[in-house]
N, C-alpha and C positions, 0 to 999 in steps of 0.2 A: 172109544165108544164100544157097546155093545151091539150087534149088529145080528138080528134074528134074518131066518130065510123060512118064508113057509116050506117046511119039508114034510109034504104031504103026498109030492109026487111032481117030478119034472125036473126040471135042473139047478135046483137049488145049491147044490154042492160046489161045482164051478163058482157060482157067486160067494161062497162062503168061502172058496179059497183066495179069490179077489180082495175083499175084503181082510181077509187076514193080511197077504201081503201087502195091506196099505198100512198096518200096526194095529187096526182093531180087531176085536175079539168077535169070532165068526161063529154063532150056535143058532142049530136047527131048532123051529120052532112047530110042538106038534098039539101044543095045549096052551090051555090062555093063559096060567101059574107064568110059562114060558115066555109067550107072546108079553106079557107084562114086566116082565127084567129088561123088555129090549127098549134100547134108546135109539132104534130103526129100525127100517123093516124091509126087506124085500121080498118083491111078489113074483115068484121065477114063471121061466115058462116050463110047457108040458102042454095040456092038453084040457082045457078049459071048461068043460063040462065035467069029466076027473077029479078037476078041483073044486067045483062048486060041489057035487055030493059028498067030497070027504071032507067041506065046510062045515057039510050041515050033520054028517057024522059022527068031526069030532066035535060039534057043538062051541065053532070057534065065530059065529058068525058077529054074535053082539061083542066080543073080546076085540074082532078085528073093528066094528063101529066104534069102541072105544078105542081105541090107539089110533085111529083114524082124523078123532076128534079132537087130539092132543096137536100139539107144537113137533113131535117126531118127525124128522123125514122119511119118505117112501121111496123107493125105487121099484117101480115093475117095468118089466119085460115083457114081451111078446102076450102070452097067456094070461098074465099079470096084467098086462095093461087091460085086455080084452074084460078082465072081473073087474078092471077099476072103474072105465068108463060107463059114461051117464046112459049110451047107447049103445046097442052094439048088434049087426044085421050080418045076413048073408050065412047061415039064418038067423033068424033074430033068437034074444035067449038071454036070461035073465045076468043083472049083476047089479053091481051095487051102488054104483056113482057117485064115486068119490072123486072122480075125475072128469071134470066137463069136455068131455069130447065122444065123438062116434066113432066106433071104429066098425071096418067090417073084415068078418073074419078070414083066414085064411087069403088076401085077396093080391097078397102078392105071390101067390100059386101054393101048388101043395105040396106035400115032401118033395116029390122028384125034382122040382122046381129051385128049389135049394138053393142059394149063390150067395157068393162075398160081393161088396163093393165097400166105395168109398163116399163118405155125404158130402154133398158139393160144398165147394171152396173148401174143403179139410181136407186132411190126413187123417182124418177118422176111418178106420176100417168098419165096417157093419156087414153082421153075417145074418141074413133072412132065412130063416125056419120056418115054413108053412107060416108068417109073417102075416098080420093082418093090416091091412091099412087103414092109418089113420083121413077118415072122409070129411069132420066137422069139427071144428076148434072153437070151443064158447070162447067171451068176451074177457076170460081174467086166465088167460092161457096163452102163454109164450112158447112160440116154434121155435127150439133151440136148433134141430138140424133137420134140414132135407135131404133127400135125393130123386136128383130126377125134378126136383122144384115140389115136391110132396113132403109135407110135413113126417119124418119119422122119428121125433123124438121130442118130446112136450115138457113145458113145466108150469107146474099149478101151486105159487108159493113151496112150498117144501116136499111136494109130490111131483116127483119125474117119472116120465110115461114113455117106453121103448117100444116101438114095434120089434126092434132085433135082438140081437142076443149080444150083450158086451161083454159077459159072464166068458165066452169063448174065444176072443181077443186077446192078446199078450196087453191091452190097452189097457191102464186104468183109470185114467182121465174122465169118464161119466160115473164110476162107482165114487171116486173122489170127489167130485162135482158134489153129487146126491150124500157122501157122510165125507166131511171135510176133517183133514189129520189135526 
């Protein structure tokens, strides 16, 4: 599979080397020509309002509604998930709602706050970056993992939703999940 990263700003590259080592083919996506080769997508983190002006910069806003509305799978991350969700507070601020859930930002602390753990019942490692939490889970969205008994990783038919970062795990177990070899 072809596997695009919006690389527009944040950590897209870690993901793209994920992705590679699973055997698919890892290119950064900075225009819709690009964004439209890709047979998935991933939405990294960074810094969420960043991302939204250099959406409407590079004028990828309707290219990403179309691939959105296709059968492709999505993976986003942290920042990623915050543009995908239907809502999103603390403070509130626009996105797109591709993904039926709330999240609010930042809410599992701010940088300094920073920490690894592991989501209950696994051996999944999850690394929280200025992480936001997931608060509301609509009705066609499946809690793949918690921690702490909180939803922090969702799936919406072929759209998976991270609050954390798996891009920086030696794991690749969710990048796999989201584009199967």
């Amino acid at each position: 599979m072809r596997i695009g990263a919006l690389a527009l700003q944040g950590g897209w590259a870690a993901h793209l080397a994920a992705v590679r080592a699973l055997g698919h083919t890892g290119v950064p996506v900075r225009t819709a020509d690009e964004l439209a080769a890709c047979d998935g997508l991933i939405l990294p983190g960074g810094e969420s309002t960043t991302h939204l002006r250099l959406i409407e910069r590079f004028a990828l806003r309707e290219a990403l509604d179309a691939f959105m509305a296709t059968d492709r799978p999505v993976l986003a991350t942290c920042a990623g998930l915050i543009l995908s969700a239907r809502e999103v507070l603390g403070p509130s601020q626009p996105s797109f709602g591709w993904l039926d859930v709330t999240v609010t930002r930042n809410a599992w602390g701010r940088q300094v706050h920073s920490f690894e753990a592991v989501a209950d019942g696994t051996d999944l490692a999850l690394m929280f970056i200025r992480a936001p939490r997931i608060t509301r889970v609509g009705p066609g969205v499946e809690i793949t993992h918690t921690f702490e008994g909180e939803p922090v990783a969702v799936r919406q038919g072929r759209f998976f939703g991270m609050a954390f970062h798996p891009e920086l795990t030696g794991d690749r177990r969710l990048h796999a999940a989201a584009f199967p070899v």
